[in-house]
C-alpha positions as CSV (number, residue, x, y, z in Angstrom):
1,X,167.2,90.6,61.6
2,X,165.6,87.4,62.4
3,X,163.8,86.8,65.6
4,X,165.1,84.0,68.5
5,X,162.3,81.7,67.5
6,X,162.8,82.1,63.8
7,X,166.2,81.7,64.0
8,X,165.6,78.3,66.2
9,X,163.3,77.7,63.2
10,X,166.1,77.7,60.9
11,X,168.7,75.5,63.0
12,X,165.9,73.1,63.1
13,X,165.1,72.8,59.4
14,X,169.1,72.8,58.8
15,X,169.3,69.9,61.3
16,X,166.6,68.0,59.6
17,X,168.3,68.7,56.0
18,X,171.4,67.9,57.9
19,X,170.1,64.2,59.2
20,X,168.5,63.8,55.4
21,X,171.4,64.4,54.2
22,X,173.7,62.0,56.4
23,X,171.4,59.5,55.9
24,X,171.4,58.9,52.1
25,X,174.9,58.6,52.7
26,X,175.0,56.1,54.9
27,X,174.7,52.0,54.3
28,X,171.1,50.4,55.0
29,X,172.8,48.8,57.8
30,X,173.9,51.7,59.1
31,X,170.9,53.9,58.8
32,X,169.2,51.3,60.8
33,X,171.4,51.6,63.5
34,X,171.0,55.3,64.0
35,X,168.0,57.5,65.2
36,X,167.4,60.9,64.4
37,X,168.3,61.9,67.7
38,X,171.4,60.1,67.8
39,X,172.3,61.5,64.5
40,X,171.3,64.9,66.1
41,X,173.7,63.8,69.2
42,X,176.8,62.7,66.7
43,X,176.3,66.5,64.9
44,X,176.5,68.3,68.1
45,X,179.7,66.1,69.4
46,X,181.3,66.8,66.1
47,X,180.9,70.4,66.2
48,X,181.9,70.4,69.7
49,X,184.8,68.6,68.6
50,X,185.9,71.2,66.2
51,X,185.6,74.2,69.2
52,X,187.8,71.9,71.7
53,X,190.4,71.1,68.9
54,X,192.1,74.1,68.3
55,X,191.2,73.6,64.4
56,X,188.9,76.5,64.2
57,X,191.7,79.1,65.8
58,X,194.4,77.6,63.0
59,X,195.8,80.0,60.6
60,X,196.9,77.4,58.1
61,X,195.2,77.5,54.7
62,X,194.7,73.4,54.8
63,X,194.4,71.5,57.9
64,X,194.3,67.9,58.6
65,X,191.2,66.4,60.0
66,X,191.4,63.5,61.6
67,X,188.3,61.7,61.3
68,X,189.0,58.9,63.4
69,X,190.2,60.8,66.0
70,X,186.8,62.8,65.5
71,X,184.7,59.6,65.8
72,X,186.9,58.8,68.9
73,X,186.0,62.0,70.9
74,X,182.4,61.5,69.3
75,X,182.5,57.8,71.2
76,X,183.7,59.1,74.5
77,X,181.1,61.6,74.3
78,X,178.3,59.8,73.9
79,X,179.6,57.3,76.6
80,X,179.9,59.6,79.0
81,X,176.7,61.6,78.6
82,X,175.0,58.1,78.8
83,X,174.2,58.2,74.9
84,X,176.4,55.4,73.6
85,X,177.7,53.2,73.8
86,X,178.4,53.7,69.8
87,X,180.9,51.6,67.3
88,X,183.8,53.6,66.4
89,X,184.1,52.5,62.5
90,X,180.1,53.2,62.1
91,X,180.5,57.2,63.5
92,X,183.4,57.4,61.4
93,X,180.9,57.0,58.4
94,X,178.0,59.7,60.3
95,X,181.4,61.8,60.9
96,X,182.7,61.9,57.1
97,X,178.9,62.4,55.9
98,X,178.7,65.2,58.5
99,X,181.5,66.6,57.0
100,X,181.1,66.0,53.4
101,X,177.4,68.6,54.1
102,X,179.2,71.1,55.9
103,X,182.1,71.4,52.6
104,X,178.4,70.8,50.1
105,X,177.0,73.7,52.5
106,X,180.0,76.1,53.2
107,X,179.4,79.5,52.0
Protein backbone atom coordinates (compact mmCIF):
# COMPACT_ATOMS: atom_id res chain seq x y z
CA UNK A 1 0.00 0.00 0.00
CA UNK A 2 1.15 3.31 -0.99
CA UNK A 3 2.10 5.97 1.48
CA UNK A 4 0.01 9.62 1.79
CA UNK A 5 2.88 11.36 0.18
CA UNK A 6 3.40 8.83 -2.54
CA UNK A 7 -0.02 8.67 -3.24
CA UNK A 8 -0.11 12.74 -3.49
CA UNK A 9 2.90 11.92 -5.80
CA UNK A 10 0.87 10.11 -8.06
CA UNK A 11 -2.32 12.59 -8.31
CA UNK A 12 0.33 15.03 -9.11
CA UNK A 13 2.05 13.38 -12.04
CA UNK A 14 -1.63 12.23 -13.23
CA UNK A 15 -2.59 16.03 -13.05
CA UNK A 16 0.39 16.99 -15.06
CA UNK A 17 -0.32 14.13 -17.73
CA UNK A 18 -3.82 15.25 -17.40
CA UNK A 19 -2.94 19.21 -18.30
CA UNK A 20 -0.41 17.61 -21.20
CA UNK A 21 -2.89 15.94 -22.34
CA UNK A 22 -5.78 18.69 -22.50
CA UNK A 23 -3.48 20.84 -23.88
CA UNK A 24 -2.50 19.06 -27.22
CA UNK A 25 -6.09 19.04 -27.65
CA UNK A 26 -6.86 22.33 -27.43
CA UNK A 27 -6.51 25.32 -30.35
CA UNK A 28 -3.24 27.56 -30.04
CA UNK A 29 -5.67 30.14 -29.17
CA UNK A 30 -7.03 28.43 -26.61
CA UNK A 31 -3.97 27.02 -24.98
CA UNK A 32 -2.88 30.56 -24.62
CA UNK A 33 -5.72 31.48 -22.80
CA UNK A 34 -5.42 28.91 -20.11
CA UNK A 35 -2.71 28.35 -17.31
CA UNK A 36 -1.82 25.32 -15.77
CA UNK A 37 -3.54 26.25 -12.79
CA UNK A 38 -6.64 27.15 -14.31
CA UNK A 39 -6.61 23.97 -16.27
CA UNK A 40 -5.95 22.39 -12.81
CA UNK A 41 -9.12 24.56 -11.45
CA UNK A 42 -11.44 23.47 -14.68
CA UNK A 43 -10.36 19.49 -13.71
CA UNK A 44 -11.32 19.84 -10.16
CA UNK A 45 -14.82 21.81 -11.11
CA UNK A 46 -15.55 19.01 -13.58
CA UNK A 47 -15.05 16.27 -11.24
CA UNK A 48 -16.99 18.15 -8.72
CA UNK A 49 -19.45 18.37 -11.19
CA UNK A 50 -19.86 14.81 -11.71
CA UNK A 51 -20.30 14.13 -7.54
CA UNK A 52 -23.07 17.03 -7.44
CA UNK A 53 -24.87 15.58 -10.52
CA UNK A 54 -26.33 12.53 -9.53
CA UNK A 55 -24.43 10.89 -12.70
CA UNK A 56 -22.12 8.84 -10.62
CA UNK A 57 -25.16 7.17 -8.36
CA UNK A 58 -27.06 6.25 -11.95
CA UNK A 59 -27.68 2.71 -12.62
CA UNK A 60 -28.18 3.18 -16.39
CA UNK A 61 -25.60 1.43 -18.66
CA UNK A 62 -25.26 4.85 -20.88
CA UNK A 63 -25.88 8.25 -19.60
CA UNK A 64 -26.09 11.52 -21.19
CA UNK A 65 -23.43 14.08 -20.41
CA UNK A 66 -24.19 17.25 -20.93
CA UNK A 67 -21.13 19.09 -21.67
CA UNK A 68 -22.50 22.43 -21.86
CA UNK A 69 -24.26 22.18 -18.89
CA UNK A 70 -20.77 20.88 -17.46
CA UNK A 71 -18.96 24.00 -18.79
CA UNK A 72 -21.86 26.03 -17.23
CA UNK A 73 -21.40 24.75 -13.63
CA UNK A 74 -17.59 24.94 -14.52
CA UNK A 75 -18.25 28.98 -15.23
CA UNK A 76 -20.29 29.62 -12.14
CA UNK A 77 -17.60 27.96 -10.30
CA UNK A 78 -14.91 29.66 -11.19
CA UNK A 79 -16.91 32.97 -10.84
CA UNK A 80 -17.81 32.47 -7.65
CA UNK A 81 -14.53 31.22 -6.08
CA UNK A 82 -13.03 34.46 -7.70
CA UNK A 83 -11.24 32.25 -10.52
CA UNK A 84 -13.07 33.31 -13.65
CA UNK A 85 -14.47 34.97 -15.09
CA UNK A 86 -14.04 32.12 -17.97
CA UNK A 87 -15.94 31.96 -21.65
CA UNK A 88 -18.40 29.28 -21.71
CA UNK A 89 -17.69 27.89 -25.42
CA UNK A 90 -13.75 27.86 -24.56
CA UNK A 91 -14.34 25.37 -21.14
CA UNK A 92 -16.60 23.51 -23.23
CA UNK A 93 -13.45 22.52 -25.34
CA UNK A 94 -11.04 21.97 -21.65
CA UNK A 95 -14.43 20.02 -20.61
CA UNK A 96 -14.61 17.52 -23.74
CA UNK A 97 -10.63 17.14 -23.56
CA UNK A 98 -11.06 16.41 -19.89
CA UNK A 99 -13.33 13.92 -20.73
CA UNK A 100 -12.03 12.38 -23.84
CA UNK A 101 -8.61 11.46 -20.99
CA UNK A 102 -10.72 10.15 -18.47
CA UNK A 103 -12.64 7.46 -21.45
CA UNK A 104 -8.40 7.17 -22.93
CA UNK A 105 -7.59 6.50 -19.11
CA UNK A 106 -10.59 4.44 -17.70
CA UNK A 107 -9.62 1.14 -16.51
Amino acid sequence: MASLDEELLMDEEENRREIAFIRTQLSNELKDRFTDAQLQFIMDAIGSYFFTSGILESDDDEVDIDLEAIADYVCREAQAEGEGPFDAQDVFFVVQADLDFQEQNAG
